[in-house]
C-alpha positions in Angstrom: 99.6 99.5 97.8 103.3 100.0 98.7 104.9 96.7 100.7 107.0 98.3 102.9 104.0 100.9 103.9 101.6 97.4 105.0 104.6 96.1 106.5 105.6 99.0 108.6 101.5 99.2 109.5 101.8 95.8 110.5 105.0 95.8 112.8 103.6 98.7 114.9 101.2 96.0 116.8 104.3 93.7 117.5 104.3 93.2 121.9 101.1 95.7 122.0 97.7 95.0 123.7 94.8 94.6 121.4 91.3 93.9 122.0 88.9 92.8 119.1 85.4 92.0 119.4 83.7 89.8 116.8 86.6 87.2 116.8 85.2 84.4 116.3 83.6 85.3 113.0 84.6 85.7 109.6 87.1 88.4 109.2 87.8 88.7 112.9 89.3 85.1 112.9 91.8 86.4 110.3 92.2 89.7 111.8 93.2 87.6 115.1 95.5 85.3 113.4 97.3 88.0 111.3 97.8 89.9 114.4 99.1 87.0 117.0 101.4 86.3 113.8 103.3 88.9 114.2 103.9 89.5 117.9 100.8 91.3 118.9 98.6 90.1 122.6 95.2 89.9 121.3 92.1 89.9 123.5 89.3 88.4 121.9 86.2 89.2 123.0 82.5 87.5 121.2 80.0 84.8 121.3 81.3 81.3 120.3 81.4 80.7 117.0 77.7 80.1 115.0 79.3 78.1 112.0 79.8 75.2 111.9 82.8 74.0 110.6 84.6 77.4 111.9 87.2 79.3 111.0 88.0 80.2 114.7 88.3 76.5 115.1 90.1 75.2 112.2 93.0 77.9 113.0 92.7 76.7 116.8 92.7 80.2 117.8 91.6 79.8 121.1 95.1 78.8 121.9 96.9 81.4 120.5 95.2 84.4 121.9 93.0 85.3 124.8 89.8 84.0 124.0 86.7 85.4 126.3 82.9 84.2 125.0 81.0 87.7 125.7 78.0 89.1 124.4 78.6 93.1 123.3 74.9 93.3 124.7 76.1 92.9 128.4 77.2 96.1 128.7 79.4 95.0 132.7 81.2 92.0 131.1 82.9 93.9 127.8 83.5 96.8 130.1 85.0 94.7 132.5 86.9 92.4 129.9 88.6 95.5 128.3 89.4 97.3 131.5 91.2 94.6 133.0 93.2 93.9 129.7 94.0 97.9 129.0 94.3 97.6 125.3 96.4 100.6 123.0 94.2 98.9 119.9 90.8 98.4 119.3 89.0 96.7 116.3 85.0 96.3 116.6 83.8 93.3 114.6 81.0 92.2 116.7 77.7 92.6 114.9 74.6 90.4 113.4 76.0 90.7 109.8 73.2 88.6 107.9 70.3 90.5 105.9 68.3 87.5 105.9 68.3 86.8 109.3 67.6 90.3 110.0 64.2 89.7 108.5 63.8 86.8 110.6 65.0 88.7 114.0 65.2 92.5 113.8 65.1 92.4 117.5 68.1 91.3 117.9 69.3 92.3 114.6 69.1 95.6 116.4 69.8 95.2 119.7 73.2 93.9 118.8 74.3 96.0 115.9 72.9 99.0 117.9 73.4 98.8 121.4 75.9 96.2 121.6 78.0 98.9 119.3 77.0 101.8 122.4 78.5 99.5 124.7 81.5 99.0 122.6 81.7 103.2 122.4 81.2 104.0 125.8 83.6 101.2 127.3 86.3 102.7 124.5 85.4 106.4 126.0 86.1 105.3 129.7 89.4 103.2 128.8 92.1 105.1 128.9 94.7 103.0 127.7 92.8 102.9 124.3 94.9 105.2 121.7 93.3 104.0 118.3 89.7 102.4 117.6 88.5 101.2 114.3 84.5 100.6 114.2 83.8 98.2 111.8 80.1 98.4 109.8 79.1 97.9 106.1 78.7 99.4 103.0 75.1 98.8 103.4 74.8 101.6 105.6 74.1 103.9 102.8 70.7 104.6 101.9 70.7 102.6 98.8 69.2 104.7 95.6 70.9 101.9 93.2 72.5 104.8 91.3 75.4 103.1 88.8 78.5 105.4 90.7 80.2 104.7 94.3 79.0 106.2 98.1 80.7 108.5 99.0 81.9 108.6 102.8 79.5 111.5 103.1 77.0 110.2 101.2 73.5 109.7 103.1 72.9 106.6 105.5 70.4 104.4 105.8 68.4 101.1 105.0 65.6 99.2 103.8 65.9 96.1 105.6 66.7 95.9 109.1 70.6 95.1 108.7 71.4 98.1 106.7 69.2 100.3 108.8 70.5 98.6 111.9 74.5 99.9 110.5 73.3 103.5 109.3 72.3 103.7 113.1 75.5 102.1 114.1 77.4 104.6 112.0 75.0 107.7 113.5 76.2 106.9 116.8 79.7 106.3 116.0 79.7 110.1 114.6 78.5 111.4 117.8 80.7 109.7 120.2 83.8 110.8 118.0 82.5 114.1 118.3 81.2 114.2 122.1 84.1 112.3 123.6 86.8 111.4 121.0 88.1 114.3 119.2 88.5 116.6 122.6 90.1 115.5 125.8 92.0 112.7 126.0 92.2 112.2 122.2 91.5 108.8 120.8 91.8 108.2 117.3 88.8 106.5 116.0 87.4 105.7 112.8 84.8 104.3 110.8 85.0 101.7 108.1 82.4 100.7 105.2 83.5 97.9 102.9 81.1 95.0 101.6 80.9 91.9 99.8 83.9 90.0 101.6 85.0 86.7 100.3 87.5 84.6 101.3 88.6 81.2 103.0 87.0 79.9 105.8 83.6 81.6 105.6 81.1 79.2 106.4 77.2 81.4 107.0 74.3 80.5 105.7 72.9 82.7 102.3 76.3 83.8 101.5 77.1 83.8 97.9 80.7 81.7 98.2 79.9 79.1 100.9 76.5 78.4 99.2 78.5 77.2 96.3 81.1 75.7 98.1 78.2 73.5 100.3 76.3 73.1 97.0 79.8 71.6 94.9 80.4 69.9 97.9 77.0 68.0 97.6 76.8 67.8 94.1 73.5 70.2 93.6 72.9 73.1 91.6 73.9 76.1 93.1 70.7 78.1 93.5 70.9 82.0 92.5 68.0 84.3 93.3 69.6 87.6 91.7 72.2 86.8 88.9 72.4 90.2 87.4 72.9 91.8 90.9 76.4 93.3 90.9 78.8 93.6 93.9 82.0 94.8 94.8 83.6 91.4 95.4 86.8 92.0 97.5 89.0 89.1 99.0 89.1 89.7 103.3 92.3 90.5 103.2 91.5 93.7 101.3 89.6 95.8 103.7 92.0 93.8 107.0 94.9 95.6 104.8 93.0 98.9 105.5 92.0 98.3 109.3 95.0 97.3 110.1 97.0 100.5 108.0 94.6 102.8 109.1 94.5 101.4 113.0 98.2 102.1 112.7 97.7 105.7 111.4 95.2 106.6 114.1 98.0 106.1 117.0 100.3 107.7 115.0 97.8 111.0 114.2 94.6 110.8 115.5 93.6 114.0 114.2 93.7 113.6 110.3 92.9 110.3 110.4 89.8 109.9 112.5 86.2 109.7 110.4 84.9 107.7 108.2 86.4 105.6 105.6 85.4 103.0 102.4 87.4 100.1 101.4 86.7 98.2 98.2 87.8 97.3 94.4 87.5 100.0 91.8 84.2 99.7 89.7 86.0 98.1 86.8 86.3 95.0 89.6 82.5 94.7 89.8 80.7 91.3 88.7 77.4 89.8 89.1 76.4 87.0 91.1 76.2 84.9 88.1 79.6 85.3 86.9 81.1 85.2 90.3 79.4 81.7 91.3 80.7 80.8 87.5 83.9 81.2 88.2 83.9 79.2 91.7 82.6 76.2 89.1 85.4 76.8 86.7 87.8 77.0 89.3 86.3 73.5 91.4 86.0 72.1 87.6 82.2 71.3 88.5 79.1 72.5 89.9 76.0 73.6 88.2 74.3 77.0 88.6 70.5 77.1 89.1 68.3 80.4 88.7 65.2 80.4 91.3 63.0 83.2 91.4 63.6 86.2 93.8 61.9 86.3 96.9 59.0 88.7 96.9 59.0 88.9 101.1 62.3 90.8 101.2 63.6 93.6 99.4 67.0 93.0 97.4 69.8 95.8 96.4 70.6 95.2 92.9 73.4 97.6 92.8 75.8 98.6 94.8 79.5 100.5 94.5 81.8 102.1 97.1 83.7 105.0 96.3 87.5 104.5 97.9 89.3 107.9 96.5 89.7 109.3 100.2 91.4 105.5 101.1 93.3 105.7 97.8 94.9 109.3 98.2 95.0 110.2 101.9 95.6 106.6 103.3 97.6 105.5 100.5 95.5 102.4 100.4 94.6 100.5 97.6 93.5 96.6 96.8 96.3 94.3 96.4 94.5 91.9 94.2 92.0 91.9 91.6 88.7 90.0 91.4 89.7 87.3 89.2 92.7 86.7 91.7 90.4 86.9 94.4 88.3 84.3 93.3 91.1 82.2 92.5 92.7 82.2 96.0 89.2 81.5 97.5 88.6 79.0 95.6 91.6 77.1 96.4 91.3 77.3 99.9 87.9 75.2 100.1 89.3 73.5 97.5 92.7 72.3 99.1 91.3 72.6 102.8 87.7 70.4 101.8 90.9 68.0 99.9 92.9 68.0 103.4 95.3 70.7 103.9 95.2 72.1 107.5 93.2 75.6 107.1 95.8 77.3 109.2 98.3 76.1 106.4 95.8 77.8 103.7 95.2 80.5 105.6 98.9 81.7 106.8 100.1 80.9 103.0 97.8 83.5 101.5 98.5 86.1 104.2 102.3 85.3 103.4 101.0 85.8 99.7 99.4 89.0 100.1 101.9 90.9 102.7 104.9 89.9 101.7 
């Protein structure tokens, strides 16, 4: 991806309003940071952070942007909250993004990932300050048919468990507002974004791939593996921010060839399986010890899964910046220097440095 393109994408947010829900998590915490880095009034909007340590928290980004703890389930408050701020920008994070737990609690799996998304829409529609939105959901809202080749952005939706069935909804939904509300009237550009299998610094949940081994080097256990030959598109989180942020840019610039839907990840030539992935954390740490354990037989596991990013490559001119085995390199320093001592913000503004510039 051309430098100066990212660069120009990122100086379009410098002294504008934006309002980002999900910003206490994973890859809203960086999207926050990246943005209050270069000149941009960010408006965070989300629950208080679930992780403990926290990204949020290490980059004390509380101070540095304003911080509101709201649910995207009260429906008055986020209305409210983005009224009052008028944003130009919009990035929608806010979700229940674990599988697992949306075995434990499809309720709220749901209710979130669904409604709290509605809410999200329909404040957006009523807003009219709001120029560019960019809805944030998962690969895993493709009906999974583990077939060897990438989805397509007009590929079927769908879901076994309740997560991926909760983001095929949340993608439905999207499609209607954009064509209900968005694409006539006051025109808002607004898009859709799939990209999975994000790794990076300063993610901390529970039955994720990289901070299971990072807890488990940290402890000096095994590393316990359910599905080694399962195969992901591993992608470091400032891949698909890359793509937010160049195609948030895009949408206020021309909202009518950019709106839809679009896939960010590696090319399939990037893919690895679990095994080798939580291998190379151990080679990169120097120890650690991986231990197979049988699948669970409760919940259903994809085995395969690939995104296809031509439309991102050709139309948005977006492609990845850096490879899997550079990926796992950079990740792996950051626990690694940050669980040593280095301040996390110090990690964390480094690689962005390292990546944009």
């Amino acid at each position: 991806m051309d430098k100066i393109i990212l660069q120009n994408a990122l100086n379009s947010f410098k002294d504008k309003k934006v309002f980002i829900t999900g910003h206490t998590g994973f890859k809203g915490s960086w999207l926050s940071y990246i943005l209050s880095e270069v000149g941009a009034e960010v408006m965070g909007y989300a629950l208080d952070p679930i992780d403990e340590p926290s990204h949020f928290n290490m980059l004390n980004l509380s101070s540095k942007i304003n911080h509101v703890v709201g649910d995207v389930r009260d429906a008055a408050k986020l209305d409210n909250t983005m009224h009052k701020f008028k944003p130009e920008f919009v990035f929608h994070l806010a979700a229940q993004a674990l599988v697992k737990k949306s075995y434990d609690d499809p309720v709220n799996t749901f209710d979130t990932n669904i409604m709290g998304s509605v809410n999200l829409l329909d404040s957006v529609r009523r807003c009219s300050s709001v120029l560019s939105l960019v809805y944030i959901t998962s690969d895993k809202c493709y009906e999974n048919v583990e077939w060897i080749w990438g989805y397509r952005e007009s590929d079927r939706l769908g879901g076994h468990d309740p997560y991926s069935a909760s983001k095929g909804a949340a993608e439905i939904i999207f499609s209607a507002y954009l064509r209900s509300f968005f694409e006539s009237g006051n025109l808002i550009g607004a898009a859709s974004t799939r990209a999975g299998n994000v790794i990076g610094g300063g993610d901390w949940a529970i039955d994720r791939l990289i901070p299971d081994c990072i807890r488990s080097i940290e402890k000096n256990v095994p590393i316990e593996i359910r599905n080694p030959s399962a195969t992901r598109p591993w992608q470091h989180v400032l891949e698909p921010l890359s793509g937010y942020i160049l195609l948030s840019a895009q949408l206020r610039e021309n909202p009518k060839k950019f709106s839809g839907s679009w896939n960010f990840g590696p090319s399939s030539s990037e893919v690895r399986t679990v095994k080798k992935v939580a291998s190379k954390i151990i080679h990169h740490f120097g120890k650690g010890k991986i231990e197979i354990k049988g699948a669970s037989k409760q919940h259903h596991e994809a085995m395969l899964l690939q995104l296809n990013c031509d439309k991102s490559n050709q139309i948005l001119k977006w492609e990845p910046r850096w490879n899997v085995e550079e990926t796992l390199k950079h990740t792996s320093e950051w626990y690694k220097k940050v669980l040593d001592g280095e301040s996390a913000e110090h990690m964390t503004k480094l690689q962005i440095d390292k990546y944009f510039n």
